[in-house]
C-alpha positions as CSV (number, residue, x, y, z in Angstrom):
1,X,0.0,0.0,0.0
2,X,2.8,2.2,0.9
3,X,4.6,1.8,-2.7
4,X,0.9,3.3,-4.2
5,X,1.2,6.4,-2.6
6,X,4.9,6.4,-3.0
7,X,4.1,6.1,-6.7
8,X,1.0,8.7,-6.4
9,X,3.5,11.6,-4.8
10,X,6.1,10.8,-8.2
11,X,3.7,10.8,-10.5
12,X,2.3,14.3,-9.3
13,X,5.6,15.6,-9.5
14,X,6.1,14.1,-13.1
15,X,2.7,16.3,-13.7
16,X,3.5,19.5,-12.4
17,X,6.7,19.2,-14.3
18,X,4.5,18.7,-18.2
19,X,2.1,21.6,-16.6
20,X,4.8,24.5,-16.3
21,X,5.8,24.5,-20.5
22,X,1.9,23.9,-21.3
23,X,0.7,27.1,-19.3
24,X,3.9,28.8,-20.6
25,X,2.1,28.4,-24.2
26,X,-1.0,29.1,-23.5
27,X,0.3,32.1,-21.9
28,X,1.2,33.1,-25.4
29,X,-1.3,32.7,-27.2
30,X,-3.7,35.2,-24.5
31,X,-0.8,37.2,-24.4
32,X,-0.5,37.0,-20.1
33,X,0.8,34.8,-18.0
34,X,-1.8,35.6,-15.6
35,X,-4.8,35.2,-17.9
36,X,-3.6,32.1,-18.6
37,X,-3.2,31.2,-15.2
38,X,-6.8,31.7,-14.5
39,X,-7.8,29.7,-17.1
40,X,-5.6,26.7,-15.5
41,X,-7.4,27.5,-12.8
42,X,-10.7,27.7,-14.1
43,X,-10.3,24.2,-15.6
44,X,-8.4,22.7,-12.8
45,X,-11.8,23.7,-10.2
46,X,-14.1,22.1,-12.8
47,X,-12.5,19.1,-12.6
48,X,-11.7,18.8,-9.1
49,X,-14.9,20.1,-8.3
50,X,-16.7,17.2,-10.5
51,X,-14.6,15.0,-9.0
52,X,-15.7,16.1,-5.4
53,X,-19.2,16.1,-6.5
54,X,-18.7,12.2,-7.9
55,X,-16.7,11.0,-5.2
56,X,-18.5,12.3,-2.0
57,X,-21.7,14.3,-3.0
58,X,-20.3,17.7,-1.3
59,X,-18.5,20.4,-2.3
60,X,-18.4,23.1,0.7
61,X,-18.4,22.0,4.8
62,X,-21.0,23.1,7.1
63,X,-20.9,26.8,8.3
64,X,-19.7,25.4,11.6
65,X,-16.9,23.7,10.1
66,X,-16.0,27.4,8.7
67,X,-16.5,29.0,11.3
68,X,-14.3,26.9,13.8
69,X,-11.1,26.9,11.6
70,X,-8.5,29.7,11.3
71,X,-8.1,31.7,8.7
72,X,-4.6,30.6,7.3
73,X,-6.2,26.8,6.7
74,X,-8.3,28.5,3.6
75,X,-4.9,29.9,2.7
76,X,-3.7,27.2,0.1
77,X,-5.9,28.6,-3.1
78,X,-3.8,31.5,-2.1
79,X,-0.4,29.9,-2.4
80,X,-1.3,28.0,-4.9
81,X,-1.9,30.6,-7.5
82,X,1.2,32.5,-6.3
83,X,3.1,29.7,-7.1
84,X,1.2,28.7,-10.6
85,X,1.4,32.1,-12.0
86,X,5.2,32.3,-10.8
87,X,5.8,29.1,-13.1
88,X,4.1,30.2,-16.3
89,X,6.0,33.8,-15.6
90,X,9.2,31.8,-14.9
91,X,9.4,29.1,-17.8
92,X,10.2,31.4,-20.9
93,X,12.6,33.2,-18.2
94,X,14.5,30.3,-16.8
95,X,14.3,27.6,-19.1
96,X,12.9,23.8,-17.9
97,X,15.3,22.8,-15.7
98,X,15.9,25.9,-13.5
99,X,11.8,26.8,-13.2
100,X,11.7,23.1,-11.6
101,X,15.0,22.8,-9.9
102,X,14.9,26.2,-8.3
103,X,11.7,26.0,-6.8
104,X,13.0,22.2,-5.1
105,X,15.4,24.2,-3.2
106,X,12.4,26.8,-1.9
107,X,10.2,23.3,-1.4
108,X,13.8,21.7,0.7
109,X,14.3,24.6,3.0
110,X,10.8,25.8,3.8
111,X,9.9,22.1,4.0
112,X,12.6,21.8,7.0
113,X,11.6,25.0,8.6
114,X,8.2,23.6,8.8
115,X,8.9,20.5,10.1
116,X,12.2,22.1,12.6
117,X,9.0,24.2,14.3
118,X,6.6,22.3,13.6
119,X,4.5,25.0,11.5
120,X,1.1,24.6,10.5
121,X,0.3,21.1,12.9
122,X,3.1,19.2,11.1
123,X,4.8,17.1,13.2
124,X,8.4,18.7,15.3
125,X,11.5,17.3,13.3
126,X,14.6,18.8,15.1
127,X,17.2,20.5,12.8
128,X,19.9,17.4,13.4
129,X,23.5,17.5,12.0
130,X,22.6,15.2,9.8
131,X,19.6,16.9,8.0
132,X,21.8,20.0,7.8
133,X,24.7,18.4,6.0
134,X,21.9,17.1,3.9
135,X,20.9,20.6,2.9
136,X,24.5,21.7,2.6
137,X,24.8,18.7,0.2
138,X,21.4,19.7,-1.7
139,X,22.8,23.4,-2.3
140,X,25.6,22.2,-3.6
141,X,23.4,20.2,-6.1
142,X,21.2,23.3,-7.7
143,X,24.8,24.9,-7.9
144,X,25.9,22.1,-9.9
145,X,23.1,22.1,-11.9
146,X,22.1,25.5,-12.8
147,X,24.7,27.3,-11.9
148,X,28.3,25.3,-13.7
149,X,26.4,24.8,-17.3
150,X,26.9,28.7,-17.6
151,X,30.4,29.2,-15.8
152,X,31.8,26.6,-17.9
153,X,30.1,27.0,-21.2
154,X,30.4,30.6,-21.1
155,X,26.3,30.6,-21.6
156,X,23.1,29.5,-20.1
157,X,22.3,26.2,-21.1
158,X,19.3,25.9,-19.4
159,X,17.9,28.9,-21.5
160,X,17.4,29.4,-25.5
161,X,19.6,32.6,-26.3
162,X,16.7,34.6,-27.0
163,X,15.7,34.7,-23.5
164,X,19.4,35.9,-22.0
165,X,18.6,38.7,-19.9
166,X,20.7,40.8,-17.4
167,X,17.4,40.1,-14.7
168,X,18.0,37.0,-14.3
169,X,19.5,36.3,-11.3
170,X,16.4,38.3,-9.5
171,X,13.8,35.3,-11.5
172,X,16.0,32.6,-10.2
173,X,15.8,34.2,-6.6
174,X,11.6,34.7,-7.0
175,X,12.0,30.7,-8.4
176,X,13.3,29.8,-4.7
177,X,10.7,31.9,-3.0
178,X,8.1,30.4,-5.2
179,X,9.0,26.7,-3.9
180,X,9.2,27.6,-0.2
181,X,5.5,29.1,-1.4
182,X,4.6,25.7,-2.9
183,X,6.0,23.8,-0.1
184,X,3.8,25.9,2.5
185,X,0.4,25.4,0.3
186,X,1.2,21.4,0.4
187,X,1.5,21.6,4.0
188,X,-1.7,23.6,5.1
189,X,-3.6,21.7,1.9
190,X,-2.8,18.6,3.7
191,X,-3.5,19.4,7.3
192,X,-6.8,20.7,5.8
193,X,-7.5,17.9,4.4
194,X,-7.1,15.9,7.4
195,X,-9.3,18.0,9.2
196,X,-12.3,17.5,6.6
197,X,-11.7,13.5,5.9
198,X,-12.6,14.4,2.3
199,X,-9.4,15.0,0.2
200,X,-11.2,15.5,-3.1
201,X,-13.0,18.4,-1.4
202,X,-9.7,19.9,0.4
203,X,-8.0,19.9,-3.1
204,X,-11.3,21.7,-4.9
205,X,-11.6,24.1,-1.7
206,X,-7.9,25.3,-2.4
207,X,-8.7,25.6,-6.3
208,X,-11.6,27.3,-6.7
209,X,-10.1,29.9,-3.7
210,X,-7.0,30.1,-5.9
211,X,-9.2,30.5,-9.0
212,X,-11.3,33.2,-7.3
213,X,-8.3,35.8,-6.2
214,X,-5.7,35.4,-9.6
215,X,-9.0,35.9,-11.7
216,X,-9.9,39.2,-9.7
217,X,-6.1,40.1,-9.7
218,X,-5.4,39.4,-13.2
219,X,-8.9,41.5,-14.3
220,X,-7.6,43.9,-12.6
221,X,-3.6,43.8,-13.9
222,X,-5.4,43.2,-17.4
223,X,-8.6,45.0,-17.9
224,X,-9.8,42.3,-20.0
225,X,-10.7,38.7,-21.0
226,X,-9.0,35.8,-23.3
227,X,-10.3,36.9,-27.1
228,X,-12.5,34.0,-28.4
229,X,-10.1,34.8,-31.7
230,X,-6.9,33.9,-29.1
231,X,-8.8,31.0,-27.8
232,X,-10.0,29.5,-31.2
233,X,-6.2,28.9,-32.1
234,X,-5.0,26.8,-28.6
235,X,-4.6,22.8,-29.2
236,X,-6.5,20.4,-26.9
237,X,-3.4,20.0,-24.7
238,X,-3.2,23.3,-24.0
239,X,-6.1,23.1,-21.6
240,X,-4.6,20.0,-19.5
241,X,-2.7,22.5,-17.3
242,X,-5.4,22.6,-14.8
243,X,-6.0,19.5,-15.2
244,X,-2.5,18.4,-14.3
245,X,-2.8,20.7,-11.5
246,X,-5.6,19.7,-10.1
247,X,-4.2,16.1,-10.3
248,X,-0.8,17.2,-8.6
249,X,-2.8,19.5,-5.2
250,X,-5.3,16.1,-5.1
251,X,-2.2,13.9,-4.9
252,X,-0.6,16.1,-1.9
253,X,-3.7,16.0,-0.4
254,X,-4.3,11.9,-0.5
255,X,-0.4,10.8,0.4
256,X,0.3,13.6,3.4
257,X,-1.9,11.6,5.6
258,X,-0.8,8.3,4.3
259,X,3.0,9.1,3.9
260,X,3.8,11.9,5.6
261,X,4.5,15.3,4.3
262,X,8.7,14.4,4.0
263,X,8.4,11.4,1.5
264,X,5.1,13.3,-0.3
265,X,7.5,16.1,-1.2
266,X,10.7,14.0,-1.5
267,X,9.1,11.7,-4.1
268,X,6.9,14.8,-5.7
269,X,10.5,17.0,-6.4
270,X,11.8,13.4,-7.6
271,X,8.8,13.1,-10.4
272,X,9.5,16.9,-11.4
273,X,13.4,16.8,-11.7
274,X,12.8,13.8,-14.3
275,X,10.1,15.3,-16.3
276,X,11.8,18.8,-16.5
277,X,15.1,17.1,-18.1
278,X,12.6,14.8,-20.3
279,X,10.8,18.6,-21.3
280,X,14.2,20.1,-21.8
281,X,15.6,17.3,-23.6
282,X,12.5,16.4,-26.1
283,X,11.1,20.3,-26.3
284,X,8.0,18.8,-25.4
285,X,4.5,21.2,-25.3
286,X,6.5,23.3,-27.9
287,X,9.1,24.3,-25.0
288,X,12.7,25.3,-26.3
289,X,14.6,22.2,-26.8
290,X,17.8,21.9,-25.3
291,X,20.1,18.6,-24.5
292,X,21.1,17.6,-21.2
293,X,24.5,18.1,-20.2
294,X,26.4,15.8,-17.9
295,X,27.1,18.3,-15.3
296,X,23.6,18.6,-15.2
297,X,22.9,14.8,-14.4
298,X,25.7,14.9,-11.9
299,X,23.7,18.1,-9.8
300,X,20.6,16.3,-10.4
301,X,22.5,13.0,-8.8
302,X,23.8,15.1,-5.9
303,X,20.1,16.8,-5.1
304,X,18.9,13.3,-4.5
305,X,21.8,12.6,-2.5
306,X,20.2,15.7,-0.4
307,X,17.0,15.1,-0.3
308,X,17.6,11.3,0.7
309,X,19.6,12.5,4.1
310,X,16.9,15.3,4.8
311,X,14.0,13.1,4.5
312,X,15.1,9.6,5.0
313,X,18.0,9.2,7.5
């Protein structure tokens, strides 16, 4: 039983990995990032809200479930749509590789704050010697894989040379802050879910609250809609980004309780590292295609070496 969620927590990763380049292109075609952000959105609450409906019958709690909650457990929707938006803003920025591999650092060191002070009802982990070698080993990992390609290339192999720009370094900083985002939303998602027994209707709550507030915010960034002209010319896979998603928050939400929030994440930032490099590598969802160096492997190699010691030993 463990080995299905184990599997469950990769195969989200894997998802949210495919969903970054395929929001990133539909971001083109409505010509925003955060229009097309709502429209994951948008299709991500349908289908988890469907799913809700299917699976249980409900949708909302009861008032006095509401009511008796604080307000930061209705944060995830929040999060989420911070760190969705950040993604499609990041991809044509950052390349494949970096808009994954930069937010697993965030994901690493918020995840052990969390779990050092036992934020949000996760359980108290201590900050051992052992776990902090563990991050020194998983820093040395992102520098190995982002940062060598450039120094010893003389360019940025994680990005096509178009998208060189002298503002980069501020992207890859917001990509860090955007995992220690994503790493927060998993943990409250979770917790909620926990408190509702229903994780269908945890993972549509934190959708359609996400959908809400990045629709009202990009309205108002905007001033207008998607053109139906815009619209007419997207491909079919351009509207599984919500769907993927939807899939990856539902995942979270199912293995935390079964798992524990350490090997959901662990196994999660495992599934994205290998679908970013097969994205990079195949230019898949019409993403810049760009080979895998062997440096790049070797930091991938050394993150896992990390993450194994923070989450494992």
């Amino acid at each position: 039983m463990v080995a299905i969620f184990l599997g469950l927590a990769f195969l989200a990763g894997f998802l949210l990995a495919n969903q970054n380049p395929i929001n990133s292109d539909l971001s083109k075609i409505v010509r925003s990032p955060f229009l097309a952000a709502s429209i994951s959105f948008l299709v991500g609450t349908l289908f988890l809200g469907l799913l809700s409906w299917g699976m249980s019958g409900d949708l909302w709690p009861s008032r006095q479930f509401i009511s008796k909650q604080p307000m930061w457990i209705w944060s995830g929707g929040l999060l989420g749509g911070i760190y969705l938006t950040s993604n499609v803003v990041l991809f044509p920025k950052l390349g494949a590789m970096q808009t994954v591999i930069l937010p697993i650092l965030g994901q690493i060191l918020m995840g052990t704050i969390i779990d050092t002070f036992g934020w949000f009802k996760a359980t108290l982990i201590p900050l051992t010697g052992l776990r902090f070698i563990g991050l020194v080993i998983l820093t040395l990992g992102v520098i190995c894989a982002v940062v060598l390609p450039s120094a010893l290339n003389k360019k940025e192999l994680l990005l096509n040379n178009s998208s060189q720009n002298n503002g980069k370094l501020f992207w890859q900083i917001w990509a860090i802050i955007a995992g220690a985002v994503s790493a927060i939303q998993q943990a409250i998602n979770g917790h909620l879910g926990t408190l509702l027994h229903n994780s269908e209707q945890a993972a549509f709550i934190s959708f359609f609250t996400g959908f809400i507030l990045i629709t009202v915010f990009s309205l108002i960034l905007e001033r207008r809609l998607p053109k139906l002209s815009e619209l007419k010319t997207t491909t079919v896979w351009n509207w599984f980004g919500g769907i993927l998603g939807g899939s990856f928050v539902l995942a979270t939400v199912l293995t935390v309780p079964k798992i524990g929030a350490g090997l959901t994440i662990t196994m999660s930032l495992i599934g994205s590292i290998i679908g970013s490099m097969l994205v990079q590598q195949f230019g898949w969802w019409r993403s810049a295609r760009s080979s895998i160096s062997f440096i790049q492997i070797i930091g991938v190699i050394i993150m896992a070496v990390g993450v194994m010691i923070i989450k494992f030993l």
